[in-house]
N, C-alpha and C positions, 0 to 999 in steps of 0.2 A: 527612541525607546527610553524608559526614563530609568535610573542606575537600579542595579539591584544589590543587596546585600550578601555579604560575603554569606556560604553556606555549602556546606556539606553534602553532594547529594549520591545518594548510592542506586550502583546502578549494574545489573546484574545481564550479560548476553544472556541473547538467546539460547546460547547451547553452554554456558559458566554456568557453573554454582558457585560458585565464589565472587563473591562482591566487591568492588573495587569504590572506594572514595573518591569523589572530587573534592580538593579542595579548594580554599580562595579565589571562590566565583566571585570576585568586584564587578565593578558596575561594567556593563554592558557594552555602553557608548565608551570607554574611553580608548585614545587611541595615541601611539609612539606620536612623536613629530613627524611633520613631512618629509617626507624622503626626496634625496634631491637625484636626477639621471632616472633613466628606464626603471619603469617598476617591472617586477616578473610578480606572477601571481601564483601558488603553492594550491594545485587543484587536488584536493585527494574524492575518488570516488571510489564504486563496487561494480563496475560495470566489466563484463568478460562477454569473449563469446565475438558476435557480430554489432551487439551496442557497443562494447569497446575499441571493436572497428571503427565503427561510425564516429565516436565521440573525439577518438583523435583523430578525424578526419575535420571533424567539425573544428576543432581546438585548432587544427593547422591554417584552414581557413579562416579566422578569428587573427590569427598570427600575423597571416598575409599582408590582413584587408587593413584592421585596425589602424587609424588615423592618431593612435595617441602613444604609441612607443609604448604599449604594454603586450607584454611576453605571458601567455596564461603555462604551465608547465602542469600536466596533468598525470595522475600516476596512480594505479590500480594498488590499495590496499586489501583487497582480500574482499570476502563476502559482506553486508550488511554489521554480522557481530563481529567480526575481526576490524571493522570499520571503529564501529562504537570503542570498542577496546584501546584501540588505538590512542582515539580522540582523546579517552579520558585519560590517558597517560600522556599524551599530550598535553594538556590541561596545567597537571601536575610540572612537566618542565618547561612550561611556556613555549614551548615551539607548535602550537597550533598553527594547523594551513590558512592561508588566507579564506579559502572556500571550499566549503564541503561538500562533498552530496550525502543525505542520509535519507533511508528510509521513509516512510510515512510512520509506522508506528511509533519509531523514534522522537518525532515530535516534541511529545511531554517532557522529554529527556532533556532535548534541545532547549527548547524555552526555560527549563528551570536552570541547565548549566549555566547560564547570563553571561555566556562569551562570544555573544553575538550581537550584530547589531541592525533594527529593524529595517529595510529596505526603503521606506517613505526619506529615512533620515539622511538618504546617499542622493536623492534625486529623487523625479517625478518617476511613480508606478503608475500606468492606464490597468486599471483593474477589470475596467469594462469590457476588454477582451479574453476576458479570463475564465472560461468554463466554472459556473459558479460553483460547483461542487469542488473542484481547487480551492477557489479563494476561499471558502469558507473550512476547508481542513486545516488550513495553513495559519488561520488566521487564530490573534488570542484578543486577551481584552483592550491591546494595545494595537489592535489592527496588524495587518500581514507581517507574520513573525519572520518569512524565509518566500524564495523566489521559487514556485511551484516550477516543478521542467518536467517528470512523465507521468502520466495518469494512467491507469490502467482501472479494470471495471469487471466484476463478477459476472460470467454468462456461462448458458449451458449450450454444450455442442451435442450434436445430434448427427451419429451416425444414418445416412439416407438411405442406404445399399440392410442394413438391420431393421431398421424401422421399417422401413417398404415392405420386407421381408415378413416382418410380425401383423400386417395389414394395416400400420400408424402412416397418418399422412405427416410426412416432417415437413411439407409447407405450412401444418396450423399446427405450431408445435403445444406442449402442455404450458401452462401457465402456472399454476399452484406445485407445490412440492408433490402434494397426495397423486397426482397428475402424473408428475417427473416418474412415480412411486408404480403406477398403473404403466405406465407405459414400460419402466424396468420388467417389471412381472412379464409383460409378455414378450418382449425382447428375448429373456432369458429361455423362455419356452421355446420358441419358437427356433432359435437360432442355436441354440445352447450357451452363445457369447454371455458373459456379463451385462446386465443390462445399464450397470450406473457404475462411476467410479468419481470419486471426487477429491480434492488435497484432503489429506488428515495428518499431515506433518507437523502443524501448527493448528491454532483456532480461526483463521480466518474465515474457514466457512461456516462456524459456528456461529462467527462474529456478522457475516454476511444475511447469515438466514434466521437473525435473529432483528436485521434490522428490515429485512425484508417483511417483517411483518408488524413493524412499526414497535418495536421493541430497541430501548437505548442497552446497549452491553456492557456499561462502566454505571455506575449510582452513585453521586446523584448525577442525571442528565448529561452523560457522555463527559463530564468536564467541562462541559459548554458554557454553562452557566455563572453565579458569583462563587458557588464553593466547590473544594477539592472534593477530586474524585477518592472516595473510601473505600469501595468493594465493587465488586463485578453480581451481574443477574444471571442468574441460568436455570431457575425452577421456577419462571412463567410458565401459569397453562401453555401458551404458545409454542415455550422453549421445552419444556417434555414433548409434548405432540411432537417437534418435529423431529425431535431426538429419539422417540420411540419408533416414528417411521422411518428413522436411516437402520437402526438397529434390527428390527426388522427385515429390513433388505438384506442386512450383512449375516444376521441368523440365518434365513433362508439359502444363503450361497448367490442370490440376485445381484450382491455388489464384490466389486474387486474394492478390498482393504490393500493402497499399496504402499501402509507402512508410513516411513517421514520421505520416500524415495519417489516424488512426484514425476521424474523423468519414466520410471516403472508404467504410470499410472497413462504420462502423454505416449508414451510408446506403444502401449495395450491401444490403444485408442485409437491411434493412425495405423494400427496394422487389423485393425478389425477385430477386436476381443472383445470391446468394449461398444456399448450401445449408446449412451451418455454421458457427459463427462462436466464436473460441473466444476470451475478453473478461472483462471484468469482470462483475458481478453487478449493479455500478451502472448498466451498459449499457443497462439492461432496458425505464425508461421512454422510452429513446430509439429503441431497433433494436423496440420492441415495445411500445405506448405504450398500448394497451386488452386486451393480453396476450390475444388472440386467432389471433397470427398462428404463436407458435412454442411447444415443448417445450422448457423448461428441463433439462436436463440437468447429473450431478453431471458436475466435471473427470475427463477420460481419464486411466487409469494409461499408464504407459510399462515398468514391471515390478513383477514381485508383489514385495511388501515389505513388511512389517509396521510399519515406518517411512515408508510413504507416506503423503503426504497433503499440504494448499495450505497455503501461507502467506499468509496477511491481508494487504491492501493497507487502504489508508485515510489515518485521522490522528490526532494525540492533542497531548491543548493540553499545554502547558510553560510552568510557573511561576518567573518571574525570581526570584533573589536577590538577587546582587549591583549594590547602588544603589537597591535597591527599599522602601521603609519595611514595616516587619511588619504594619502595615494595609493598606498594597497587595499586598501575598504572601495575607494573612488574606483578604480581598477575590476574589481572584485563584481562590482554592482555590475558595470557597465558590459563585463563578459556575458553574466547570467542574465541581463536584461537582452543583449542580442540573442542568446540560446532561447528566448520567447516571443521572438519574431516568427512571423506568420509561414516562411519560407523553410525557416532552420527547424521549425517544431512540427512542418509536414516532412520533411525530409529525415529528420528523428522516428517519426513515427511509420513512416512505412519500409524506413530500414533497420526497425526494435521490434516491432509491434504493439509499441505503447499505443495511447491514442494521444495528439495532437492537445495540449493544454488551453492553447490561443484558439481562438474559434473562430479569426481571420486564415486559419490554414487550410478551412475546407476551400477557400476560393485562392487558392493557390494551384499552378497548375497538378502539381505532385501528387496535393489533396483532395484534387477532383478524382485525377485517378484510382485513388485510394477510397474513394466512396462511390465508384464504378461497382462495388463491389458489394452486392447486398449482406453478406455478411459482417464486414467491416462498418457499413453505413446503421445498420442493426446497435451496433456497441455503440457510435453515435448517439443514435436515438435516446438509448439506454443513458449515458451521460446528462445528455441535453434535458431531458425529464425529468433525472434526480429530485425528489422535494430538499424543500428547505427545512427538512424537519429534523429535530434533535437527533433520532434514533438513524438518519442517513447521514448527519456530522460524520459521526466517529467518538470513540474513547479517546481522550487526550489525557495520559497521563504517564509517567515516567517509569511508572511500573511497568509496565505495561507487556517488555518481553521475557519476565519473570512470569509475570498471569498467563500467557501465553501458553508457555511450557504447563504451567500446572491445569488449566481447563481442558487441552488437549490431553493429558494425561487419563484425566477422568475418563473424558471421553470415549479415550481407545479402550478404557475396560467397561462402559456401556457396549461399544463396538460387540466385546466379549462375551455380553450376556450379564451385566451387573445390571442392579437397581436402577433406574435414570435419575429419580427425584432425590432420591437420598445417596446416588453420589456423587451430584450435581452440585447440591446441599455441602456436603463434605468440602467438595472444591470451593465453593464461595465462601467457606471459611480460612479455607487458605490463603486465598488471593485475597482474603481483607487484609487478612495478619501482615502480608509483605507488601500490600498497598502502605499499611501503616507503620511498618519500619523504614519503606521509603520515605514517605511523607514526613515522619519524624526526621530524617538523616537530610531532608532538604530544607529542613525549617520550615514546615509547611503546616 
C-alpha cells in the first residue's frame, strides 16, 4: 500500500459525542526492524458471548498447531465503539495491536487512519475463494485494504406457527417490503401478536432497505468510486415510500418499536409476540436456536432494480504497520490468513452464526452440515447472488458512525408520527455538515 500522509482524522463512536483526533497518521507500510526470537501477536477484538468462546478456542489451536513460534495473544476490548476508541488512543501512544478486528462500518475510518498495512504486501491472498460481496466491501482503490473473517447478511424471519395462523403460507414467503407490510396487517389481526419487528437502534436497516432497492446510501456512489463521500440519501421516491410504510405499521400498533434494545426485539420473536422480524442472519441461533420455530426468508425488495441487493455486516482483521516489526505484520498476516481457511471459517460460523467468508467451507464436513439446514442454506443463497452493484457495496466513509446516530435519530421520530421527507431532508443536512468536518479533519 503506498505511504500516506500524515493527517488529522476525527472520528466520533457510535454512542460519543465528543471527538477524538488522530494524529500523525505516516505512512502506512512502514515498519520497526525485525524482531529477533518468538514473535507474540497483540490480538484486540469485540467478540463476547459464545464467538468469544469460539475465538479463543480457535486462537489456542493457532497456538498449538503453528509451525513458526508465533504466539497470537488475543483480548476482548469492549464493544465495537469502545474498540474504535481505544484504537484511536492508541494511535496517539503508538502502542497499537499488532491486529485488530473492526467492524464493517468502520472501514472508512480504518483505511483513512494509514496505520495499516495492505494484505497483498505480507504474502499471497487467493481472493478467488472469497465470497464476492466480502472482497468487494473490504476492498479500496489499492485493492484489499483488511482480511475479511465474518459476514453476516440482512434476512427476514418468519414466525410459521403466526403465519399459519393468519392463513399465510411461510413456505412462499413475501418478497417486497409492501408484502412484508401485508402480511404484518394480518398477522396482527389475526393473532393480536405484532406482526413485524425490526433493529431500529442504528440505520442499518435503513441502510439495507435502501439498497435493496437499488439505492447507494452515502453520495456520491457509496464512496466507491474516484471521489469522497459528501453526504448521505434519504428522500428518494424509493427511500419515503418505504419509510412511510414502516411508519404506518408502527402508527397502527402492527409493529413492535423496540427502541436501541435489539435483544428486546430477538426475545419478542422467539417467544411468539412477534410475527416478522427483519435482523441479521447472525440473529438466527438466538431468535431460533434448534431452527424449528421459523422460515428464513431472503431480504424484502423496496423497488425492482437491477442494482438491488444487501450489503454485508460483520468484520475483518487489520494488520498494523506503523511501529510494528516485519515479523509481527509477517505473524499477523499469517494468523488471519489461517482464520480464512475453508475448515476454521465453517467451524466460526456454525459456532457464531456468521456465515462462512470462504466459500471452500460449504464443502467442508461442518459446512455441509450447516447447509443441511434450509434456513441457513437460504442466507447462502442470499450472499451468493449479491450483485456487484454500487448500491449493494456499501458506504465507505469515516463518518460514517456519526451518520449513523443522526439518520436513525430522524427516523425514530418518523417512527413518531413526523414528516418523512422533510425530516429526512433535515438529517441529510446534518450528515453532510459532519461528513464535511470529518473530511476536512482527515485532509480529504
Amino acid at each position: 500500500m503506498p505511504s500516506r500522509r500524515s493527517s488529522a482524522v476525527l472520528v466520533l463512536g457510535v454512542t460519543a459525542a465528543v471527538a477524538v483526533a488522530l494524529t500523525g497518521c505516516s505512512a502506512s507500510g512502514s515498519a520497526s526492524p525485525a524482531s529477533s526470537g518468538p514473535v507474540t501477536v497483540q490480538f484486540w477484538h469485540a467478540m463476547a458471548g459464545p464467538a468469544a468462546t469460539e475465538l479463543d478456542s480457535l486462537v489456542s489451536e493457532y497456538n498449538a498447531d503453528n509451525t513458526d513460534h508465533a504466539t497470537v495473544k488475543a483480548s476482548f476490548q469492549g464493544d465495537y465503539a469502545a474498540v474504535q476508541t481505544k484504537y484511536t488512543a492508541a494511535v496517539q501512544s503508538s502502542s497499537t495491536p499488532d491486529l485488530l478486528m473492526m467492524n464493517d462500518v468502520s472501514t472508512g475510518f480504518m483505511m483513512d487512519s494509514g496505520q495499516t498495512v495492505a494484505p497483498s504486501t505480507l504474502g499471497k491472498v487467493d481472493t478467488s475463494t472469497m465470497a464476492p460481496a466480502a472482497k468487494r466491501y473490504y476492498s479500496g482503490k489499492d485493492g484489499l485494504a483488511a482480511m475479511p473473517f465474518s459476514v453476516s447478511m440482512p434476512v427476514l424471519y418468519i414466525d410459521k406457527a403466526l403465519a399459519t395462523k393468519a392463513g399465510l403460507d411461510p413456505s412462499s414467503p413475501p418478497k417486497t417490503l409492501a408484502e412484508v407490510a401485508t402480511w404484518a396487517k394480518r398477522i396482527h389481526q389475526a393473532s393480536g401478536a405484532y406482526g413485524f419487528s425490526m433493529n431500529i437502534g442504528d440505520s442499518w436497516m435503513l441502510e439495507e432497505l435502501s439498497a435493496s432497492g437499488g439505492k447507494a446510501f452515502c453520495t456520491p456512489d457509496n464512496g466507491r468510486g474516484s471521489k469522497t463521500v459528501t453526504g448521505v440519501s434519504l428522500t428518494s421516491d424509493t427511500q419515503v415510500d418505504f419509510m412511510t410504510t414502516l411508519q404506518s405499521l408502527y402508527q397502527q400498533g402492527v409493529a413492535l418499536n423496540p427502541g436501541a434494545d435489539s435483544a428486546a426485539m430477538n426475545s419478542a420473536f422467539a417467544s411468539g409476540k412477534v410475527g416478522m422480524l427483519l435482523t441479521s442472519s447472525g440473529a438466527y441461533t438466538t431468535v431460533d436456536p434448534d431452527g424449528s420455530k421459523s422460515v428464513v426468508a431472503r431480504f424484502p425488495t423496496t423497488a425492482s432494480s437491477s442494482d438491488a441487493g444487501q450489503v454485508i455486516g460483520g468484520n475483518a482483521l487489520w494488520i498494523s504497520g506503523k511501529g510494528h516489526s516485519s515479523a509481527q505484520q509477517k505473524a499477523s498476516f499469517d494468523f488471519a490468513k489461517w482464520l480464512q481457511t475453508p475448515d476454521v471459517q465453517a467451524k466460526w460460523a456454525k459456532a457464531t452464526g456468521y456465515l462462512a467468508m470462504d466459500t471452500g467451507a460449504a464443502d467442508t464436513s461442518v459446512g455441509k452440515q450447516s447447509l443441511a439446514d434450509p434456513n441457513v442454506a437460504t442466507m447462502y443463497q442470499q450472499l451468493t447472488a449479491d450483485p456487484s452493484s454500487t448500491a449493494a457495496a456499501g458506504c465507505v466513509t469515516g463518518a460514517f458512525p456519526t451518520v449513523r446516530a443522526t439518520v436513525i435519530g430522524a427516523f425514530n421520530r418518523v417512527v413518531e408520527g413526523a414528516d418523512v421527507r422533510a425530516t429526512m431532508q433535515t438529517a441529510e443536512q446534518q450528515a453532510k455538515s459532519q461528513i464535511a468536518s470529518y473530511n476536512q479533519a482527515a485532509g480529504k
